[in-house]
C-alpha beads as a LAMMPS data file, in Angstrom:
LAMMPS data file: protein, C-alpha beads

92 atoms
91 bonds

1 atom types
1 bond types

-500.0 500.0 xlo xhi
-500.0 500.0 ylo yhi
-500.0 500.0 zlo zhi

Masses

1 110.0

Atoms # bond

1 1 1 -308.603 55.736 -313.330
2 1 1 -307.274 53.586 -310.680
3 1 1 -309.484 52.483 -307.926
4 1 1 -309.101 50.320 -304.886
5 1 1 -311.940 47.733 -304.769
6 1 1 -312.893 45.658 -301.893
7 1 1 -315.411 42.743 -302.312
8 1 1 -317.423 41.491 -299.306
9 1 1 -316.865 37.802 -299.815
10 1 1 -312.760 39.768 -299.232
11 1 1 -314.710 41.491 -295.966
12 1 1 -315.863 38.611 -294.823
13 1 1 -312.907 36.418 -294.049
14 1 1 -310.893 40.122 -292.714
15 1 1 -311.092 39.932 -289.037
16 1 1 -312.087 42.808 -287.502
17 1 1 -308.784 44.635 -287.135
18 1 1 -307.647 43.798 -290.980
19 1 1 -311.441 45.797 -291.914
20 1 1 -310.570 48.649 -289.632
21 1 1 -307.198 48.858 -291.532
22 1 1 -308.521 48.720 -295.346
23 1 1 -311.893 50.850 -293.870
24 1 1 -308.856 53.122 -292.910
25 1 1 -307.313 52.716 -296.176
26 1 1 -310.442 53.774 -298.158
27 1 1 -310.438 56.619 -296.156
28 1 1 -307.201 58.108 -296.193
29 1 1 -307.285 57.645 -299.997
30 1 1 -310.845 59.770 -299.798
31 1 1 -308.288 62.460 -298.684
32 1 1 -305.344 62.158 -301.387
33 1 1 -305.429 64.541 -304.489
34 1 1 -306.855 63.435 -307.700
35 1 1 -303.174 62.558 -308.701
36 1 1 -303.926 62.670 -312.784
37 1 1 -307.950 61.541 -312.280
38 1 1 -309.582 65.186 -313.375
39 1 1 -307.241 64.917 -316.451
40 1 1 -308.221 61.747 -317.181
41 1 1 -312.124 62.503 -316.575
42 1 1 -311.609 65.690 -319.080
43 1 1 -310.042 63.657 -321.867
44 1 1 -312.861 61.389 -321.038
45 1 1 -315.365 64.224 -321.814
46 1 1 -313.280 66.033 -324.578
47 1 1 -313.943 62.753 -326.733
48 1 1 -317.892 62.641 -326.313
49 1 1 -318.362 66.337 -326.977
50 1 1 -316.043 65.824 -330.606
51 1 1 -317.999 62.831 -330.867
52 1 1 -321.353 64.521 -330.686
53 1 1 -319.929 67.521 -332.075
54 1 1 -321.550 69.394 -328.903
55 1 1 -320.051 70.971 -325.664
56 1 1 -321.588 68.629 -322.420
57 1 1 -323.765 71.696 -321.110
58 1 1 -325.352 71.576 -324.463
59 1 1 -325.732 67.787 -324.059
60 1 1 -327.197 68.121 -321.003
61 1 1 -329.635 71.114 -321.475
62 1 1 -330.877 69.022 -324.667
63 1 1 -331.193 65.647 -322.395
64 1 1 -333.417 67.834 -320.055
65 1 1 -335.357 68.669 -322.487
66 1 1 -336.150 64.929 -323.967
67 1 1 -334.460 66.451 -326.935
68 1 1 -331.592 64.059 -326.578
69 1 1 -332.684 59.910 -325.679
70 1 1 -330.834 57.936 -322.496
71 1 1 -328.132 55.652 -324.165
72 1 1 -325.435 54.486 -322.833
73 1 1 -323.191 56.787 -324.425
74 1 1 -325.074 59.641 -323.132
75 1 1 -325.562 57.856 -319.657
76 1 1 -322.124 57.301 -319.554
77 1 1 -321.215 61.245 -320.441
78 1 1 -323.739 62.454 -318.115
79 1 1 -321.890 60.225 -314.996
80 1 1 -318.579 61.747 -315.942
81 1 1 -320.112 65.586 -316.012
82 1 1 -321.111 64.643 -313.070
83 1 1 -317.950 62.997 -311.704
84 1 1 -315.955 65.648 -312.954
85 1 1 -318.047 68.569 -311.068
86 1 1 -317.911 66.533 -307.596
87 1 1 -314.105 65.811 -307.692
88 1 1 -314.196 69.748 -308.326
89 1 1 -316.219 70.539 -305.708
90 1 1 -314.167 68.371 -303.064
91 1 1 -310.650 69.425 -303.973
92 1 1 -311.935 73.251 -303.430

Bonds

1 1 1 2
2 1 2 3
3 1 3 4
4 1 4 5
5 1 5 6
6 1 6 7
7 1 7 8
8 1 8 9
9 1 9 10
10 1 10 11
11 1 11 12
12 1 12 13
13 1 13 14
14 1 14 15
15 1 15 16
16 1 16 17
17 1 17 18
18 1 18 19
19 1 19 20
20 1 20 21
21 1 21 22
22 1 22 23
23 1 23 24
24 1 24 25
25 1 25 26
26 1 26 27
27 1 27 28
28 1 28 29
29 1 29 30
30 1 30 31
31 1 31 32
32 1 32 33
33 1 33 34
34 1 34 35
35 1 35 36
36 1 36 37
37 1 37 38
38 1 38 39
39 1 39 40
40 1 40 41
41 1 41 42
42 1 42 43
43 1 43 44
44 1 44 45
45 1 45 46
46 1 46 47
47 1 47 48
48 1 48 49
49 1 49 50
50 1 50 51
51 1 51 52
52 1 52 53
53 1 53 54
54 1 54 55
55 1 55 56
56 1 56 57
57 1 57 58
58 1 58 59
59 1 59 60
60 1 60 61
61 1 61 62
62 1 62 63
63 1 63 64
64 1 64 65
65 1 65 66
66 1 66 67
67 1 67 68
68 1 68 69
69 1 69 70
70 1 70 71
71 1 71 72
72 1 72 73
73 1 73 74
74 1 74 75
75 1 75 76
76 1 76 77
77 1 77 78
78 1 78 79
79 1 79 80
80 1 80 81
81 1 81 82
82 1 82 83
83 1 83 84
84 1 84 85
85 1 85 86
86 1 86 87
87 1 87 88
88 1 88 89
89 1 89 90
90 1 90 91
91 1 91 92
């Protein structure tokens, strides 16, 4: 996924036009479709459900109940779940 990053040591030496222009930037990008992302987030998801041979509401009913421990793996497949049902929910 390709994001646009800004650093505040960047922020810093903008004056205060050049940070309304990349504030601007940021948000007119808010605004864009996901061009490719929600494919990219499913693959993303696809592999950690073969991978724990589980579909990710199974995953996550199981974390819920402390059947399943926080990893990183399963950290990191709960954030895209999650990822993937906001960028839903905003492109409605």
């Amino acid at each position: 996924m390709a994001t646009a990053t800004l650093r505040f040591s960047e922020l810093q030496r903008l004056s205060a036009a050049e940070r309304q222009a990349r504030f601007r930037e940021f948000q007119d990008a808010m605004h864009q479709p996901m061009n490719g992302q929600l494919c990219e987030l499913d693959e993303q998801i696809r592999a950690f459900e073969a991978r724990y041979e589980m579909p990710s509401d199974e995953m996550y009913a199981k974390f819920k109940a402390g059947e399943l421990h926080e990893t990183y793996e399963i950290c990191r497949w709960l954030m895209l779940v999650e990822l993937r049902r906001n960028a839903t929910s905003a492109n409605r």
